[in-house]
N, CA, C and O atoms as a DFTB+ gen file, in Angstrom:
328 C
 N C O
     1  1      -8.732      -0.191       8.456
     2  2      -8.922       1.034       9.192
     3  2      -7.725       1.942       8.960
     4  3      -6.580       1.497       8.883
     5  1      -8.049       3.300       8.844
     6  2      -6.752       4.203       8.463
     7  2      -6.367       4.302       9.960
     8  3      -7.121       4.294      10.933
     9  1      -4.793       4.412       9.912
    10  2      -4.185       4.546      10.904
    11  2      -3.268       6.194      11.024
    12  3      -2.433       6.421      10.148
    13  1      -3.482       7.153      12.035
    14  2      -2.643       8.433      11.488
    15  2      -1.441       8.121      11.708
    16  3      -0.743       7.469      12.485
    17  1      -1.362       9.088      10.356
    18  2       0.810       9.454      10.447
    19  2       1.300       9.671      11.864
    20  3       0.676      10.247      12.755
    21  1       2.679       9.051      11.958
    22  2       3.255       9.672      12.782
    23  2       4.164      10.819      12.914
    24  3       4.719      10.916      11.820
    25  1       4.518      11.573      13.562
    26  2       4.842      12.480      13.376
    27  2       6.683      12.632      12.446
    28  3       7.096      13.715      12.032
    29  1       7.312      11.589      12.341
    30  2       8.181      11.381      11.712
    31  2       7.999      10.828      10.083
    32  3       8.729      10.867       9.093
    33  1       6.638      10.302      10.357
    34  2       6.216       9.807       8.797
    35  2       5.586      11.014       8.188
    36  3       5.925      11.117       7.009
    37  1       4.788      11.959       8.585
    38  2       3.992      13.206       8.087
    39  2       5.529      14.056       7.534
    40  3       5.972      14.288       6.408
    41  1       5.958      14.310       8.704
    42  2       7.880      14.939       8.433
    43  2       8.179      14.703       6.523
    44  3       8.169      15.331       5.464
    45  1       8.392      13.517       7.018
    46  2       9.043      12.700       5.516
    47  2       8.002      13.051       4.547
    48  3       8.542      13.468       3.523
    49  1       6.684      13.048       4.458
    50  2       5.792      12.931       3.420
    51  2       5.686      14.525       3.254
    52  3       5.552      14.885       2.085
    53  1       5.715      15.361       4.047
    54  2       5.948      16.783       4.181
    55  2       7.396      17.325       3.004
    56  3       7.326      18.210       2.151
    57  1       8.424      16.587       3.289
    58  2       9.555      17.020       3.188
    59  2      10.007      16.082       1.498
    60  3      11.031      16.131       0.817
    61  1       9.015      15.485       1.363
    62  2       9.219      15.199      -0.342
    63  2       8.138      15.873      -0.858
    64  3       8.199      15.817      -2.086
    65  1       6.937      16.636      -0.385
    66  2       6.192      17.526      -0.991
    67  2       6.630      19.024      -1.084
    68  3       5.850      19.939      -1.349
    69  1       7.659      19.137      -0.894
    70  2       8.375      20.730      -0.361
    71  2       9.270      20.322      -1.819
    72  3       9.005      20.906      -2.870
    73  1       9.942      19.662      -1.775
    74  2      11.019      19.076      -2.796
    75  2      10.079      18.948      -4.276
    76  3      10.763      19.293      -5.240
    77  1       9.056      18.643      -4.548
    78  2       8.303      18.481      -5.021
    79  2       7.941      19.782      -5.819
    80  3       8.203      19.795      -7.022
    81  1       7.252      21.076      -5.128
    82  2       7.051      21.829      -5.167
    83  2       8.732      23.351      -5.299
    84  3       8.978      24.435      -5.827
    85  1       9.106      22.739      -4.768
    86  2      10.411      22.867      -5.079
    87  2      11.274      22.999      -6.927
    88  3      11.841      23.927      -7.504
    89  1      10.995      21.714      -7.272
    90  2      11.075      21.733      -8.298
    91  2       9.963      22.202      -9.366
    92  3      10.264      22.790     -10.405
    93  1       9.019      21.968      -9.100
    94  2       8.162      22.930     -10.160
    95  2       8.736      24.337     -10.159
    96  3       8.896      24.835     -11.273
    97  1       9.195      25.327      -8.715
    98  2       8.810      26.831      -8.829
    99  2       9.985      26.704      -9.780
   100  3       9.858      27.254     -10.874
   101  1      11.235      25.986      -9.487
   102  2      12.833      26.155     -10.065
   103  2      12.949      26.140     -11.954
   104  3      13.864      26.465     -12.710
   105  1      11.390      25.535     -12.231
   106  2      11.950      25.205     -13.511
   107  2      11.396      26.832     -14.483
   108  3      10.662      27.736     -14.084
   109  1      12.245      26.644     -16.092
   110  2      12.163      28.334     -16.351
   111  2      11.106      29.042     -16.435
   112  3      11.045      30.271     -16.410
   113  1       9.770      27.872     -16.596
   114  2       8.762      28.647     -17.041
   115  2       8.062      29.149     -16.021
   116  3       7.294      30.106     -16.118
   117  1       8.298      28.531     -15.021
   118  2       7.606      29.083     -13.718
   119  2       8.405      30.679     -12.952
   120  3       7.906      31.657     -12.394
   121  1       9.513      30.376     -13.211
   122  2      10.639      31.352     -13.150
   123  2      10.169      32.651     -13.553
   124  3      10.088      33.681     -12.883
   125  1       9.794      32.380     -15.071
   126  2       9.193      33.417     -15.912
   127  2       8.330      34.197     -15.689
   128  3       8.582      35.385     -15.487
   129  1       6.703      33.540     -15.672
   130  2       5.743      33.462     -15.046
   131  2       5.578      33.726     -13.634
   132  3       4.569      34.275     -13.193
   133  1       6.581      33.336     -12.889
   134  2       6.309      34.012     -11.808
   135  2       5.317      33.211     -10.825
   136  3       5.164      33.637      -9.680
   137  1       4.657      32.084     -11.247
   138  2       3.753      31.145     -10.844
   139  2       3.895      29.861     -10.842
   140  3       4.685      29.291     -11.594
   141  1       3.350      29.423     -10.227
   142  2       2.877      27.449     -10.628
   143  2       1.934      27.229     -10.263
   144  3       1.468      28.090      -9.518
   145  1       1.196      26.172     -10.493
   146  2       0.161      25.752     -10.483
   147  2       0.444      24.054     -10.046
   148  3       0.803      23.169     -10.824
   149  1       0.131      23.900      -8.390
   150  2       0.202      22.675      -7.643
   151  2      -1.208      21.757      -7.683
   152  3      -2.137      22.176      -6.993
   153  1      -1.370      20.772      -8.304
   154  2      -2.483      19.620      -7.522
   155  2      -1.763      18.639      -6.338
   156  3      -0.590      18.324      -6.540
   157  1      -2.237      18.291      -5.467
   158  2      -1.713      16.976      -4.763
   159  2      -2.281      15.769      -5.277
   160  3      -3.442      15.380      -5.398
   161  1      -1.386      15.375      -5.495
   162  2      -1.157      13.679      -5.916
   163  2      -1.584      12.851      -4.942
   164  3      -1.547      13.031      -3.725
   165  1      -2.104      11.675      -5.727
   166  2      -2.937      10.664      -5.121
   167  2      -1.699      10.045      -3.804
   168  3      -2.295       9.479      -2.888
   169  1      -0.473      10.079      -3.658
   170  2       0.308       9.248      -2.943
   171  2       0.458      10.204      -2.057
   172  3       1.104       9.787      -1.095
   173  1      -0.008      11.845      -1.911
   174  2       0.758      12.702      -1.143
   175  2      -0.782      12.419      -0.152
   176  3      -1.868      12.231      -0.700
   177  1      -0.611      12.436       1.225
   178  2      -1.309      12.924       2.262
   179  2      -1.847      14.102       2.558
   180  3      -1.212      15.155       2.505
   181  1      -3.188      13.996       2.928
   182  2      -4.129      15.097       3.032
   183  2      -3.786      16.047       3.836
   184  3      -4.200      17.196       3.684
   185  1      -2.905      15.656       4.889
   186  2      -2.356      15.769       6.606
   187  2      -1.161      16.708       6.134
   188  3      -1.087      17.900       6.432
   189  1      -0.012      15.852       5.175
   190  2       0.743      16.787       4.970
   191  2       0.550      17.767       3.791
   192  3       1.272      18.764       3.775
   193  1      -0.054      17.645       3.131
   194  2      -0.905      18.468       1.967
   195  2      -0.953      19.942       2.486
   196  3      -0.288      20.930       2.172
   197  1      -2.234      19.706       3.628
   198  2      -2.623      21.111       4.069
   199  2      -1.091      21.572       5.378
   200  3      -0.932      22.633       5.981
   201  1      -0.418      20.595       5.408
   202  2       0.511      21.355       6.243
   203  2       1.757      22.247       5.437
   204  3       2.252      23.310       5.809
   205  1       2.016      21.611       4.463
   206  2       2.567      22.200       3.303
   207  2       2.461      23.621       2.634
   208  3       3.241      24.534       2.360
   209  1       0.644      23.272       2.458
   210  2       0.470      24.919       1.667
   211  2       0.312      25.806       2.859
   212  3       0.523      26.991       2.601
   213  1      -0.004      25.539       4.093
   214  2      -0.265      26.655       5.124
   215  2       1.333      27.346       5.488
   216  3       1.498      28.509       5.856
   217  1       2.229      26.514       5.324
   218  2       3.631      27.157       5.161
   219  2       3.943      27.908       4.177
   220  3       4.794      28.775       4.378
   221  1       3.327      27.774       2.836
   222  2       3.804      28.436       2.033
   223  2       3.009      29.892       2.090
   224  3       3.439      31.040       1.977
   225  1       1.524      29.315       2.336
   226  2       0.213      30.581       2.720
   227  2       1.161      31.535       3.659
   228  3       1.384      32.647       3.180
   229  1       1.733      31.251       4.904
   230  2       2.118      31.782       5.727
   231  2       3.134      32.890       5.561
   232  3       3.279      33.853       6.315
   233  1       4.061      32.513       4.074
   234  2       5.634      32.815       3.610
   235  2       5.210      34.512       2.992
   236  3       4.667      34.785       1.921
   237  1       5.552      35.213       3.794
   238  2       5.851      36.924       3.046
   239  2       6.373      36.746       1.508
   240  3       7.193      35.963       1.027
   241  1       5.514      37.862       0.879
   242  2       5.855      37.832      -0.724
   243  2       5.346      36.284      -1.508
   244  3       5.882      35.777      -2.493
   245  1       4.114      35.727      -0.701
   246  2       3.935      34.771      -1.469
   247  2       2.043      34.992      -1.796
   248  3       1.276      35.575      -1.031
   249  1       1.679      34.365      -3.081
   250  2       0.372      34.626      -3.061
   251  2      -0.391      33.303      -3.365
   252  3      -0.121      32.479      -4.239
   253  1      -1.352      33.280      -2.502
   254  2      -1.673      31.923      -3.524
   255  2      -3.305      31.697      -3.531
   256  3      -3.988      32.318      -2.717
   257  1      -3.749      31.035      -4.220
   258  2      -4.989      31.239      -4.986
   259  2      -5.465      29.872      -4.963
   260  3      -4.660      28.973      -5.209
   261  1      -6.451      29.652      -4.746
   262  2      -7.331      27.875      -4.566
   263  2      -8.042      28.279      -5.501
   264  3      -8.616      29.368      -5.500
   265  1      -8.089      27.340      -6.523
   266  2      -8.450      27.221      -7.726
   267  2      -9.983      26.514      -7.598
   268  3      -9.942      25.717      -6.662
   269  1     -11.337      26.541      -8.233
   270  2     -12.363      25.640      -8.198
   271  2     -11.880      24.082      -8.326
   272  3     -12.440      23.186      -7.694
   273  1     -10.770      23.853      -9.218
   274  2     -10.803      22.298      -9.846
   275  2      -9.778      21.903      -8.726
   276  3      -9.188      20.864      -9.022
   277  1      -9.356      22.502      -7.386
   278  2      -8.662      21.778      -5.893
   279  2      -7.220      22.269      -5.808
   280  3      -6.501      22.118      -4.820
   281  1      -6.750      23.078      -7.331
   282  2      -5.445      22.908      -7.758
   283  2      -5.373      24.582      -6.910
   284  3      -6.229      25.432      -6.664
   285  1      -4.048      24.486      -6.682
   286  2      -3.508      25.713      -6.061
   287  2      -2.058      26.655      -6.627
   288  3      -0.883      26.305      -6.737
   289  1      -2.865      28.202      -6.961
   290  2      -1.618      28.690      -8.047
   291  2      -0.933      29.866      -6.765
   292  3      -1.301      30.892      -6.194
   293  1       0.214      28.990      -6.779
   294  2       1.172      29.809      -6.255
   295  2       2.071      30.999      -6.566
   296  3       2.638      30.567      -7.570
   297  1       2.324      31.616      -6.461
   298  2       3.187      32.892      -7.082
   299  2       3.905      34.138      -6.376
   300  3       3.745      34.399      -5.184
   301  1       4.549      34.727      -7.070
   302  2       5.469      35.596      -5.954
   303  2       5.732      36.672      -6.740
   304  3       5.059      36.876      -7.750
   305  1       6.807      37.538      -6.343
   306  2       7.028      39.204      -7.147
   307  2       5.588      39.350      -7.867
   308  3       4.440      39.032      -7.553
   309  1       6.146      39.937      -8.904
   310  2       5.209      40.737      -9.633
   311  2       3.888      39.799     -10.469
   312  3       3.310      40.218     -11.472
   313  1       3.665      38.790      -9.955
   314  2       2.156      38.043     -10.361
   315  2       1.492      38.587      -8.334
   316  3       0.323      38.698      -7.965
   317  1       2.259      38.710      -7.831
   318  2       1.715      38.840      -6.673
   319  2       0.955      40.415      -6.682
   320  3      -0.080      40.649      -6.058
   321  1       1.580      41.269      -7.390
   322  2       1.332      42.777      -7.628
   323  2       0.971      43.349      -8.659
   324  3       1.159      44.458      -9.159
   325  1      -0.037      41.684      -9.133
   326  2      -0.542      42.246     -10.352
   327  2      -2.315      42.198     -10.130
   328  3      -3.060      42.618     -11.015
Protein backbone atom coordinates (compact mmCIF):
# COMPACT_ATOMS: atom_id res chain seq x y z
CA UNK A 1 0.00 0.00 0.00
CA UNK A 2 1.44 3.53 -0.86
CA UNK A 3 2.01 5.40 2.11
CA UNK A 4 2.05 9.61 1.72
CA UNK A 5 5.15 11.68 2.07
CA UNK A 6 5.71 13.37 4.95
CA UNK A 7 6.01 16.63 5.02
CA UNK A 8 9.85 16.64 5.68
CA UNK A 9 10.30 13.81 3.11
CA UNK A 10 8.20 15.77 0.15
CA UNK A 11 10.71 18.96 1.51
CA UNK A 12 13.78 16.79 0.64
CA UNK A 13 12.35 15.23 -2.60
CA UNK A 14 11.21 18.88 -3.49
CA UNK A 15 14.58 20.33 -2.71
CA UNK A 16 16.72 17.80 -4.92
CA UNK A 17 14.19 18.50 -7.76
CA UNK A 18 14.86 22.37 -7.56
CA UNK A 19 18.71 21.43 -7.60
CA UNK A 20 17.96 19.32 -10.37
CA UNK A 21 16.32 21.76 -12.41
CA UNK A 22 18.70 24.05 -11.21
CA UNK A 23 21.32 22.60 -13.00
CA UNK A 24 19.81 22.09 -16.29
CA UNK A 25 18.72 26.11 -16.52
CA UNK A 26 22.76 26.85 -15.37
CA UNK A 27 24.23 24.90 -18.12
CA UNK A 28 25.34 27.14 -21.53
CA UNK A 29 22.98 25.90 -23.77
CA UNK A 30 20.07 26.55 -21.85
CA UNK A 31 21.65 29.91 -20.92
CA UNK A 32 21.64 30.56 -24.60
CA UNK A 33 18.40 29.40 -25.52
CA UNK A 34 16.88 30.83 -22.92
CA UNK A 35 14.93 27.46 -22.18
CA UNK A 36 14.92 23.87 -20.92
CA UNK A 37 13.05 21.30 -21.37
CA UNK A 38 12.13 19.21 -17.86
CA UNK A 39 10.60 15.44 -17.76
CA UNK A 40 10.21 14.00 -14.16
CA UNK A 41 12.03 11.05 -13.48
CA UNK A 42 10.82 7.82 -12.46
CA UNK A 43 12.45 8.35 -8.67
CA UNK A 44 11.03 12.00 -8.43
CA UNK A 45 7.40 12.11 -6.78
CA UNK A 46 4.25 13.07 -8.35
CA UNK A 47 3.47 15.17 -4.98
CA UNK A 48 6.63 16.96 -5.26
CA UNK A 49 6.68 17.13 -9.07
CA UNK A 50 3.55 19.25 -9.26
CA UNK A 51 4.73 21.21 -6.20
CA UNK A 52 7.85 22.14 -7.92
CA UNK A 53 6.54 23.35 -11.28
CA UNK A 54 3.60 25.36 -9.58
CA UNK A 55 6.56 27.38 -7.97
CA UNK A 56 8.20 27.90 -10.88
CA UNK A 57 4.50 28.51 -12.85
CA UNK A 58 4.03 31.01 -10.08
CA UNK A 59 7.80 32.88 -10.56
CA UNK A 60 7.40 36.49 -12.56
CA UNK A 61 9.36 36.47 -15.91
CA UNK A 62 8.93 32.81 -16.14
CA UNK A 63 7.05 30.90 -18.98
CA UNK A 64 6.28 27.57 -19.20
CA UNK A 65 4.64 25.31 -21.60
CA UNK A 66 3.28 21.47 -20.99
CA UNK A 67 4.34 19.74 -23.74
CA UNK A 68 1.86 16.66 -25.27
CA UNK A 69 4.76 13.96 -24.51
CA UNK A 70 4.31 15.22 -20.19
CA UNK A 71 7.68 17.11 -20.64
CA UNK A 72 7.63 20.76 -19.54
CA UNK A 73 9.61 23.73 -21.44
CA UNK A 74 10.56 26.24 -19.20
CA UNK A 75 11.95 29.61 -20.17
CA UNK A 76 12.53 33.18 -19.32
CA UNK A 77 13.66 36.75 -21.00
CA UNK A 78 13.30 36.84 -24.42
CA UNK A 79 11.89 33.05 -25.32
CA UNK A 80 9.26 34.39 -22.92
CA UNK A 81 8.65 37.53 -25.45
CA UNK A 82 8.84 35.70 -28.25
Amino acid sequence: MHRPLSASSTETLCERLRRRIQRLIATPHAQKIQSVLVTRSENESAEAWHQVMQEIEDTDGVRMDRLECGAIRIGWREYCEA
